[in-house]
C-alpha positions, 0 to 999 in steps of 0.5 A, a space after each residue: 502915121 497914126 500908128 507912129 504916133 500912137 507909138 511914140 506917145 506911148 513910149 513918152 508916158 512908158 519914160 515919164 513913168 507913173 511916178 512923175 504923174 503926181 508931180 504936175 499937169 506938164 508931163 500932159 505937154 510933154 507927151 503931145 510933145 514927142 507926140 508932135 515931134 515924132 509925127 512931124 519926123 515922119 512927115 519929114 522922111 515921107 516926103 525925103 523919100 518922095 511919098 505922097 504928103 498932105 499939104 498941111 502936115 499940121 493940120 493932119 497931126 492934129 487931127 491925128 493927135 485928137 483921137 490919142 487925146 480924147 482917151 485922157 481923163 485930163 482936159 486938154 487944150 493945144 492951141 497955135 501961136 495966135 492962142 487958138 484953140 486947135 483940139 479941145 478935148 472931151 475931158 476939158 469940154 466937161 469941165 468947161 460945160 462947153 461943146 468941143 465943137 464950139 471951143 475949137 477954131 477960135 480964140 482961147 479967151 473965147 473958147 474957156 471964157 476965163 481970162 486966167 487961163 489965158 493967163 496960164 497959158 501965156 505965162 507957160 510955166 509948166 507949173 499947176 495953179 488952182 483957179 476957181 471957174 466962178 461958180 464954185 469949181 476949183 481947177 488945176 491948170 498948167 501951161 507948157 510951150 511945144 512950138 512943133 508942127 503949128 502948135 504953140 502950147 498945150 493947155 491941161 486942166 483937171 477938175 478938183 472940185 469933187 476932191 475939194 468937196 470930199 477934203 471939206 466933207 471930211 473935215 467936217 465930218 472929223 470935226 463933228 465927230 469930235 465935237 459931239 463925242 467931246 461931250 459925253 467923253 467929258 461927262 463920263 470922266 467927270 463921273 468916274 472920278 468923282 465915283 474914285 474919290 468916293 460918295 458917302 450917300 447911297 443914292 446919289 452914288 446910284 445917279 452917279 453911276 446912272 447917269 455914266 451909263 447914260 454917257 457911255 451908251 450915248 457914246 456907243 450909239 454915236 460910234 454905232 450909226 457912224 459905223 452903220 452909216 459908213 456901212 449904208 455909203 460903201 453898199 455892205 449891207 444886204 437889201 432884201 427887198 420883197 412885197 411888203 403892205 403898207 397897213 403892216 408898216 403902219 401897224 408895226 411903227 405904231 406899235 414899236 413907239 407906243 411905249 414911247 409915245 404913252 412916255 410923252 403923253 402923245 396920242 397916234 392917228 393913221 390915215 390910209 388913202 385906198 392904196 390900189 388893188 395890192 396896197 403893197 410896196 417893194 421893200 426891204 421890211 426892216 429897212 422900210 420899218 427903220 425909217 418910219 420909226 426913225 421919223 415917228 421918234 423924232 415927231 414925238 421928241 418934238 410933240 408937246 404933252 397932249 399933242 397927236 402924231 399922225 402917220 398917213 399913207 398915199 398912192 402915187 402913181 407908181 409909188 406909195 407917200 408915207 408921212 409923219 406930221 407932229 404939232 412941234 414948232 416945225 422945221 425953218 424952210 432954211 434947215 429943211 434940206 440940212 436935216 438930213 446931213 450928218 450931225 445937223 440938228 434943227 434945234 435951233 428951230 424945233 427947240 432943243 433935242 437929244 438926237 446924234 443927228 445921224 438918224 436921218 442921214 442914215 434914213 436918206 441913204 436907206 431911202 437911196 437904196 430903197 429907191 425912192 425919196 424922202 424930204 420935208 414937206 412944206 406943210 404947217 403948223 408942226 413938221 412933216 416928213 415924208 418919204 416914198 416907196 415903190 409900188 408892186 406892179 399890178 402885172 407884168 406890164 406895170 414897172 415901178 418908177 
């Protein structure tokens, strides 16, 4: 029997075909359906041909049915004419954050713990209706009666809260997008035409034309990181992780920003803990370099003239902290984990700034990739930012974390 079932609920989704799954979560039902109706055909002709039955032919297509069922991504629920819960499928018990085992055998308002899907059911359209669970989940869910071999209806629900989430990020992400190309869009033109119309003055021609270079690099750095970012979220680049000591980094990321930090009148401290017998780190050396600097720039974008910014490294017990401490105004505990989306500045809490606000996002997916972490630390006064790298192994029978 289990074979013609399997057979028929095949040949149900081969009639439907791929192009009706869109339309809705009922072609689900019609397939237990036919699944249902085919079985209890069989069951008919076995016992019109005097072979040996089960007593509960139900409860058999049932539990045949819920191997067919535990293969669909979508949550299932079929359920009997006193609602309840017959097979609740793997797939629904994710979504539910419930065991399969404790939604079957009792009632449905029991089982989902949701009084709409209740609703969903009893009304039966066959109609999706998106429902949110509570605690931030949307759902679809849709209801189609069957009335065969002791099933009532069968209840299909499929999670959308992740493709609400990527619709709402990509909204922002346009939105952002706009709003912070807008600026130097604006700026650029309100430049160019007053060059067209003529400036008489030599030099305020060479500010004019200064300051449309500004722009027009400005808009260059926004689409460059957006491109690199997206490049950093689809893993295209190449990570070419080899040892690397942490003293090189350190050195280096100083002496990359010097220049800047002589610009703002801001002095470098580093402070290396003693690091172990390598003092080496597993990392990419120019990813690794990008990020430290990328911290140091926005310490000293944030450090008042005669200030100090302070690079410091310690050993952990599989990895390396590096951190940046500025004197700056510091970063608000509420914006402390926001820094590192796309286009969020802390200005409001830091005092004003210059940056895309691409650079720590793009710093947390090297991180990512890099395999460690990188945050804020909860140290004061000024902003800390810290992030970790692994250790190289002492020997063979020593593994980073």
């Amino acid at each position: 029997m289990m074979r013609m079932l399997a057979f028929l609920v095949l040949a149900a989704m081969t009639a439907i075909g791929v192009a009706a799954l869109p339309d809705g979560l009922d072609w689900i039902a019609a397939v237990v359906g036919v699944g249902l109706a085919g079985a209890l055909i069989a069951t008919q002709r076995e016992t019109a041909a005097g072979l040996p039955t089960a007593a509960a032919p139900a409860v058999d297509v049932v539990q045949e049915l819920r191997a067919i069922l535990a293969l669909l991504p979508e949550g299932i629920l079929v359920v009997d004419a006193n609602e309840i819960v017959l097979v609740a499928n793997p797939a629904v018990a994710r979504i539910l954050r419930r065991p399969p085992e404790a939604m079957e055998g009792v009632t449905l308002i029991r089982a989902t713990r949701d009084a709409a899907l209740v609703q969903v059911l009893r009304e039966a359209t066959g109609e999706p209706r998106d429902l949110s669970l509570g605690d931030d989940r949307l759902v679809r869910a849709a209801a189609t009666r069957v009335g065969m071999a002791g099933v009532h209806a069968v209840l299909t629900v499929q999670d959308l809260t992740a493709l609400r989430n990527a619709e709402r990020a990509r909204s922002e992400l346009v939105a952002n997008v706009s709003h912070e190309l807008r600026t130097p869009i604006a700026a650029a033109r309100a430049l160019a035409e007053t060059l067209e119309t003529g400036v008489d003055e030599a030099d305020q021609r060479q500010r004019f034309h200064e300051q449309l270079t500004r722009e027009i690099e400005r808009l260059g750095e926004i689409v460059e990181r957006l491109l690199r970012l997206s490049r950093l979220e689809s893993r295209a680049e190449e990570f070419d992780l080899q040892p690397v000591a942490v003293s090189e980094l350190l050195r280096v990321a100083v002496m990359r920003m010097q220049p800047v930090a002589d610009v703002a009148q801001v002095t470098f401290a580093v402070e290396e803990e003693p690091l172990g017998a390598t003092g080496e780190v597993v990392t990419d050396r120019e990813r690794a370099l990008e990020v430290l600097t990328n911290l140091v720039d926005n310490a000293l974008r944030y450090s008042p003239a005669g200030g100090a910014v302070t690079l410091r490294a310690e050993a952990m017990d599989h990895a390396v902290r590096l951190s940046v401490r500025d004197q700056g105004p510091g970063i608000l505990p509420a914006d402390r984990q926001r820094v590192f989306e796309r286009f969020y500045t802390a200005d409001r809490a830091r005092g004003g700034g210059t940056g895309t606000g691409l650079g720590l996002a793009i710093a947390r997916h090297i991180m990512s990739r890099l395999g460690g972490e990188i945050w804020v630390a909860d140290e004061t006064p000024g902003a800390t930012l810290c992030f970790t790298l692994p250790r190289v192994p002492l020997n063979a029978l020593e593994t980073p974390a």
